[in-house]
C-alpha positions in Angstrom: 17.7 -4.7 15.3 19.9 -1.9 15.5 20.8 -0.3 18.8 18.6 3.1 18.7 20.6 6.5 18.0 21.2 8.5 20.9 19.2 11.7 19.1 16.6 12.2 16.6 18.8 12.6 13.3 15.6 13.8 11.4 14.9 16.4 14.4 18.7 17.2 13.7 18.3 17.0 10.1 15.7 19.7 10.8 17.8 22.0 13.4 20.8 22.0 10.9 17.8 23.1 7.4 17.0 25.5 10.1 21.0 26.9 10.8 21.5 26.5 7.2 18.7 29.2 6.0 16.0 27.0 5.0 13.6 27.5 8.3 10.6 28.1 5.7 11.8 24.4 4.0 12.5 22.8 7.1 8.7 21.3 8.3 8.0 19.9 4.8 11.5 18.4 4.7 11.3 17.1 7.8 7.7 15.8 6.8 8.9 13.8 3.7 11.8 12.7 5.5 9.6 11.2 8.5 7.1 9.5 6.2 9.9 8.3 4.5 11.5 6.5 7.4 8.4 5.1 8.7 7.7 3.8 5.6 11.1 2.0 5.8 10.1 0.9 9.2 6.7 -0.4 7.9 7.9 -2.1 5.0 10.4 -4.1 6.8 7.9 -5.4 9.0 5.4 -6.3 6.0 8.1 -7.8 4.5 9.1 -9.9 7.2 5.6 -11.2 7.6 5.0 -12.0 3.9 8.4 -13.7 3.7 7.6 -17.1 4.4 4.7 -16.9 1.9 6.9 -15.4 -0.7 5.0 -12.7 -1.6 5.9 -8.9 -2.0 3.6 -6.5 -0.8 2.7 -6.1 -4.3 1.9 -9.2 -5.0 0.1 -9.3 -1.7 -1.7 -5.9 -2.9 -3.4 -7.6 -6.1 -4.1 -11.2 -4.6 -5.9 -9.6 -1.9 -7.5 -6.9 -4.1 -8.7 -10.0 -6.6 -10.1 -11.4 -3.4 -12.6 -9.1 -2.5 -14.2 -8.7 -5.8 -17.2 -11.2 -6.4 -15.8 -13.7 -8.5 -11.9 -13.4 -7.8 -11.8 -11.9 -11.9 -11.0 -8.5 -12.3 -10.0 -6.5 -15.9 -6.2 -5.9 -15.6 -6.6 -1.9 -16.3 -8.9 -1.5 -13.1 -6.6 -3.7 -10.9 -4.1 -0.9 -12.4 -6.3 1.7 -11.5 -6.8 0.5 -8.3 -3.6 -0.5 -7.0 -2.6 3.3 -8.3 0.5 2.1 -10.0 2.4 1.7 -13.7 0.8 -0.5 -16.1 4.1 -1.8 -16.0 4.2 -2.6 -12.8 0.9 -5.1 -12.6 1.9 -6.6 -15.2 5.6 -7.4 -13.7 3.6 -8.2 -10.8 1.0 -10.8 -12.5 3.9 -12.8 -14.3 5.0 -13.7 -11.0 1.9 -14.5 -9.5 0.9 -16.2 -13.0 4.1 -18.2 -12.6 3.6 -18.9 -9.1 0.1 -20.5 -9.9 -1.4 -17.8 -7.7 -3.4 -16.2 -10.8 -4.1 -16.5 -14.1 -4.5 -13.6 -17.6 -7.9 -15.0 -19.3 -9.3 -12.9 -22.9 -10.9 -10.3 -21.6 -14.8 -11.5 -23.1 -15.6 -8.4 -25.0 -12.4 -6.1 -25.9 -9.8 -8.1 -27.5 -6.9 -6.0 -26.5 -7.6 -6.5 -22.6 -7.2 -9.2 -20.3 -9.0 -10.2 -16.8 -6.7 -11.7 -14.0 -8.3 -14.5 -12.4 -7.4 -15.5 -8.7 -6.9 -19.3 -8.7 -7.9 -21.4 -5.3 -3.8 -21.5 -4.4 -4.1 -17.6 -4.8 -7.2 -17.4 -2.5 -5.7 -19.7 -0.2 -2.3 -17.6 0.0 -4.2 -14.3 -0.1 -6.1 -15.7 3.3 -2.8 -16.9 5.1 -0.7 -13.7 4.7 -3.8 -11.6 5.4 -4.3 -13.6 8.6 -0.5 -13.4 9.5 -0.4 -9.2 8.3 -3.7 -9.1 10.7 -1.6 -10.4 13.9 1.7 -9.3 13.3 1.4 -5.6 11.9 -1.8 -4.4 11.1 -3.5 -4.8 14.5 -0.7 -3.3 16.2 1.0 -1.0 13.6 3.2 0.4 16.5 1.6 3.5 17.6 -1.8 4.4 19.5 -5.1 4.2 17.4 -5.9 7.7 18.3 -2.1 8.2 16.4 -2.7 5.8 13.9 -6.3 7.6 12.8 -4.9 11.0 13.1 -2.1 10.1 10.9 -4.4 8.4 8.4 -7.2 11.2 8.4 -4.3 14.1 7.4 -2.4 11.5 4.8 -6.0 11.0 3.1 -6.4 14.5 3.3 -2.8 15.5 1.6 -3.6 12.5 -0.8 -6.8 13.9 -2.2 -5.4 17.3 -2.7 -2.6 15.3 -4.8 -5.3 13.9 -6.8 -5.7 10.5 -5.5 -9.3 11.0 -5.5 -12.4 12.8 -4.7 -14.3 12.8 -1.8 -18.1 12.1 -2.7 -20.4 15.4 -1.4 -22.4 14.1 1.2 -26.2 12.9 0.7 -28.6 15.3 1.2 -31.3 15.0 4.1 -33.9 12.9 3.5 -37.8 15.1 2.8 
């Protein structure tokens, strides 16, 4: 680990966007910048914990997405659809898991041009292990307080369903 700067260079970042002219700029670059560091900081530590397992965190994403449906089968287009990423990319991601014995590409059993990915018992097993290990070693302390951590994931799902990412169902109405 790196011995820690001696000032914030992204509250810097924002002084000198500030000197330079660009004070109406400088909250939303210092926004992107932030969530892009901390995304850094978050990766690494994912990545650490899914190294002995050799998984990435996208091969972690659709193992443990396959484990939580029914049957561990899903159609590749919704895993794409779910995971919220390029065709391209699930499929890059299933060859390796596919090669890995960790899933398998099946006919999809009524449209000829799909395929369903199948989690195999090694892929369950795996999908368990890392999720135990993520559990303990990031995602129960992510390295802020909880009141932090559910502040900063109420306004990211906020900014991500104005992007589009999806739609908040209107609530129920009040039972007669």
């Amino acid at each position: 680990m790196p011995e820690p700067l001696p000032i914030d260079p992204l509250a810097e970042a924002r002084r000198q966007w500030v000197a330079h002219g660009w004070g109406d700029a400088a909250d939303g670059m210092t926004l992107v910048t932030s969530v892009m560091r901390a995304h850094q900081l978050l990766l690494a530590r994912v990545e650490g914990t899914l190294k002995r397992f050799d998984l990435s965190f996208a091969r972690y994403e659709l193992l443990q997405l396959l484990s939580f449906t029914k049957d561990g089968v899903i159609p590749m287009a919704s895993a794409t659809a779910r995971l919220q990423v390029h065709p391209t990319s699930v499929t890059s991601t299933v060859q390796r898991l596919e090669r890995d014995g960790l899933v398998e590409r099946r006919p999809h059993p009524r449209d000829g041009r799909a395929s369903m990915l199948v989690l195999t018992d090694a892929g369950r097993a795996a999908a368990a292990e890392a999720t135990a290990a993520l559990n303990a070693e990031v995602f129960a302390d992510p390295g802020m307080p909880r009141d932090d951590v559910a502040a900063v994931v109420r306004a990211l799902a906020r900014f991500r369903e104005a992007a589009g990412d999806f739609v908040t169902p209107p609530p129920a109405p009040e039972p007669l």
